[in-house]
Structure formats: C-alpha cells, structure tokens
Wavefront OBJ file of the C-alpha trace (Angstrom):
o trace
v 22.037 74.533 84.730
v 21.954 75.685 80.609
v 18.880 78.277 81.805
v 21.144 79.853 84.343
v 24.708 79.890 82.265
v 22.391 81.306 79.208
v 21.248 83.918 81.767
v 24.574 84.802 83.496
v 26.001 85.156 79.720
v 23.187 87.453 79.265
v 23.832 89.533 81.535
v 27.361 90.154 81.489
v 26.998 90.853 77.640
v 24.208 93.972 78.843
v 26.844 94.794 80.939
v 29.562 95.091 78.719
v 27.429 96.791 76.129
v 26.278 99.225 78.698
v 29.787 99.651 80.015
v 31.525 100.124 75.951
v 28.069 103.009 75.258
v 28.946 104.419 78.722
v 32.908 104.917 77.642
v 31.748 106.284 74.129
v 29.407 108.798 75.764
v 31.909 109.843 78.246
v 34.758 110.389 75.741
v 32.041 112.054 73.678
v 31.522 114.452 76.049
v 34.272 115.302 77.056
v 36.039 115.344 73.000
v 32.802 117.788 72.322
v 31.696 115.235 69.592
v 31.149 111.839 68.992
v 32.562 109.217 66.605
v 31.056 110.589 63.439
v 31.703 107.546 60.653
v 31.970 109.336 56.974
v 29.926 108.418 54.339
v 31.010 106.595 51.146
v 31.045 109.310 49.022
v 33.015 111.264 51.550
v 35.570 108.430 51.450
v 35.696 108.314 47.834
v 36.256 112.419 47.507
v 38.796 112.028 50.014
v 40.955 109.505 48.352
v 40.849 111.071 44.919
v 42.143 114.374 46.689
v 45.261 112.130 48.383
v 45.602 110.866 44.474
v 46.675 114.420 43.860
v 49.155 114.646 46.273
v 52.573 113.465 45.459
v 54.139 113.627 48.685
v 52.010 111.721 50.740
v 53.989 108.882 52.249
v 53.154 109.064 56.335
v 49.249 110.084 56.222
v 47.581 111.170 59.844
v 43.894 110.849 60.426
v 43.364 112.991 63.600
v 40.553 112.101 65.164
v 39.730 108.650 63.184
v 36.957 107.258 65.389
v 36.009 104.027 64.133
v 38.484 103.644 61.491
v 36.401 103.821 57.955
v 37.991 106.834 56.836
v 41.465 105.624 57.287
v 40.859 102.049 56.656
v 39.413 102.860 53.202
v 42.752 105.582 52.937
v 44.588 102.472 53.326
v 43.252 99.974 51.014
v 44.096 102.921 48.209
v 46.631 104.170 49.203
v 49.020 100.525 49.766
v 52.297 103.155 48.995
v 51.065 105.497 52.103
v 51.489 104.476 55.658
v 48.292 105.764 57.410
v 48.204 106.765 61.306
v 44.744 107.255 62.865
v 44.849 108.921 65.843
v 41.523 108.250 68.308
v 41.030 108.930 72.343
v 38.457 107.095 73.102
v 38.909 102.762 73.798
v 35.684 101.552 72.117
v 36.045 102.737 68.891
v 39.568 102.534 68.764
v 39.406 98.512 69.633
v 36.779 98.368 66.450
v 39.275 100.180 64.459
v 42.128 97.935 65.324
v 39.455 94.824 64.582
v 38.259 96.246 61.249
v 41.634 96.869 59.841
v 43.145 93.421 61.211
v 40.337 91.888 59.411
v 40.619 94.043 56.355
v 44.201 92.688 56.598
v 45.365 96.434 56.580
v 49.168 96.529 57.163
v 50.085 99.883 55.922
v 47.000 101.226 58.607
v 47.475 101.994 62.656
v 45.701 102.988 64.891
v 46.884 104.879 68.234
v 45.028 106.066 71.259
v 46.361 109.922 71.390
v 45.521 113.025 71.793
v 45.611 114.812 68.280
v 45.938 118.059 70.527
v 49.630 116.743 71.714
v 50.600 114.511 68.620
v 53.571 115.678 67.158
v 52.248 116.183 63.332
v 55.898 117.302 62.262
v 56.730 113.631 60.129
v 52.994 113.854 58.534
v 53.021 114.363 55.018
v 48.962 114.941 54.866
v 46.669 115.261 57.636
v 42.968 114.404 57.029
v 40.459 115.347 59.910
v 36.916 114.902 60.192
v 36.322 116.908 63.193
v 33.787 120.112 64.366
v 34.608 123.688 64.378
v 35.967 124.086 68.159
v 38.850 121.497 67.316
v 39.444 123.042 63.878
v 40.353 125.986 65.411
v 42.095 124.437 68.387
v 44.131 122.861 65.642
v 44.984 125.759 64.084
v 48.236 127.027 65.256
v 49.305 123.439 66.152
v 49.672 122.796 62.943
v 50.939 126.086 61.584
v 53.881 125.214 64.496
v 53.936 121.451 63.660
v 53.526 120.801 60.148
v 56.290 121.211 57.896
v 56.061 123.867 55.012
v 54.517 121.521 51.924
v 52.449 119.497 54.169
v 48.764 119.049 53.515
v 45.771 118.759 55.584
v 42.567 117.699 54.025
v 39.242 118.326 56.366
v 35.939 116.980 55.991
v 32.900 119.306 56.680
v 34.752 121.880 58.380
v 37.507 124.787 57.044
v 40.606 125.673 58.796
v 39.830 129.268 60.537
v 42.095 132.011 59.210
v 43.832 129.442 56.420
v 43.148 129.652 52.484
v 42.140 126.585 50.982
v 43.867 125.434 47.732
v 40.253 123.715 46.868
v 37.298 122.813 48.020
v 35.518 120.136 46.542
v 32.090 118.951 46.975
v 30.885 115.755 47.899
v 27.718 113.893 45.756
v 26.086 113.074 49.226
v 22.326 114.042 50.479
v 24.688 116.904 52.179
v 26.842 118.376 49.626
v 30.070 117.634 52.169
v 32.857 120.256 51.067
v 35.865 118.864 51.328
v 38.787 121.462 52.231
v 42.492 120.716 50.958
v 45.276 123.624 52.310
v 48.748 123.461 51.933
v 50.831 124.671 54.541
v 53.119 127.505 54.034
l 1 2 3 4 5 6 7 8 9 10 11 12 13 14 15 16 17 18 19 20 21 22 23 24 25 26 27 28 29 30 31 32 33 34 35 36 37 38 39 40 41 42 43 44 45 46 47 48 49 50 51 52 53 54 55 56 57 58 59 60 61 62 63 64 65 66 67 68 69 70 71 72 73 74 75 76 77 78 79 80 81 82 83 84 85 86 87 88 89 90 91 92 93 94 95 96 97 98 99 100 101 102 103 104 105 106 107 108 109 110 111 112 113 114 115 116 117 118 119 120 121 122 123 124 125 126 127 128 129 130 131 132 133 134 135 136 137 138 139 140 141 142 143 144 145 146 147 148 149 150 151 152 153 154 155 156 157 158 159 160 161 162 163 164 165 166 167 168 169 170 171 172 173 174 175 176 177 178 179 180 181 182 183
C-alpha cells in the first residue's frame, strides 16, 4: 500500500513538473524570451543607479520573471514600492513565494502584459528584456511615462532614446546598464 502511494506521488509530481516546464516554454515562446534571472552584480549596479534617483517612489519591473531583480530592488529600496510585472504563471507563483518568504512588503508581483500596463504612475521603470520588446516599448513609454520618469534597462538600449549613462557591470559579460530620462 506505501509502494503504490510512494508511486502515485511520484508520478503526479513528474506531472506537475512537466506541466509548470511545459507553461514556461509556452509563454517563452510566445514572449520571444524566456525568464532570464540577472546576475548579482547586475543587481548590485542596478540598485546603486535607483540610489541616484530621487524620485523613485512607485518602481515597475516590466518583465520581472522570477522576481530576483525586483525582490533584491525591494530589500534596498524599503522607501520604494516595487511592481513586477510577469505573463507567464510559473515564474510569477515563485516570485510571489520568494518575496513572501523574503517577507517583502513594499514588493508585488502582477500577471500583466507590460505591452498594455499603464506606466503613467511609475516613477522608474527597470527592464531586463531583448531587443524586439525594447523597441516595442519604445513609444509606449514615450506616450506613457511622465516627463522626469526614468527607465533603467539591463543588457539592452532604448532604440532612438539617449541615455543619460551607461554603466558597466563587473560580470564575466561586462552587462551595460542603460539609465534615460524621459523628456
């Protein structure tokens, strides 16, 4: 009776595995990318940039995947309230675990679109996307983010917008870090 609960267990944990990889493929395919987690020395580049910023109250991570980025945004940044925005269910639930465990108030996490959010209460956007959705991005943001707001992206620049810095990363990549201000 223990053999055959042990295997039924089994097998329904396979299945949910293979069911939660499934959903992150799909989503993957159809976002064009997949969760990409940032490395610690992206993290810490990324919160000395917000350090800079003085208006930086309601922070959006667009695209936060499994919720390092804006978990460790949050743990810095206690005065900030921080808003990561991810599609796909799987790494959304582990972002939602990870910051309940990290007892992370000032951090949420929605499932949305960042294509359709409305970015116009965000003080700072940070974004660690790929090139099609940076310039996807583009004119939402020059409609939806108010003059003075910031975006900080990972990796990628903003096509057609000058950045105010760009600051490189002490990784095995050299990550540049882009901040603009929007005008």
């Amino acid at each position: 009776m223990l053999n055959t609960l042990n295997q039924i267990m089994t097998g329904v944990l396979i299945v949910g595995m293979f069911t939660a990889v499934l959903s992150i493929v799909y989503v993957s395919l159809r976002n064009g990318i997949s969760p990409m987690p940032s490395t610690a020395p992206v993290r810490q580049v990324v919160t000395a940039e917000i350090k800079r910023i003085t208006n930086r109250k309601s922070i959006v991570e667009a695209g936060s995947g499994f919720g390092t980025l804006a978990i460790h945004m949050g743990k810095y940044h206690t005065d900030s309230q921080i808003i990561g925005l991810e599609n796909s269910r799987i790494p959304l639930w582990i972002s939602k675990l990870l910051a309940r465990m990290d007892n992370r108030t000032n951090v949420t996490f929605l499932r949305r679109d960042l294509y359709t959010y409305s970015y116009k209460d965000a003080d700072l956007v940070v974004c660690y996307l790929y090139p099609g959705a940076m310039k996807r991005l583009t004119s939402i943001w020059s409609k939806g983010l108010n003059p003075g707001a910031q975006v900080i992206s990972v990796c990628f620049a903003i096509p057609d917008w000058e950045p105010d810095r760009v600051t490189i990363c002490k990784d095995i990549y050299h990550t540049k870090v882009y901040i603009y201000t929007v005008s």
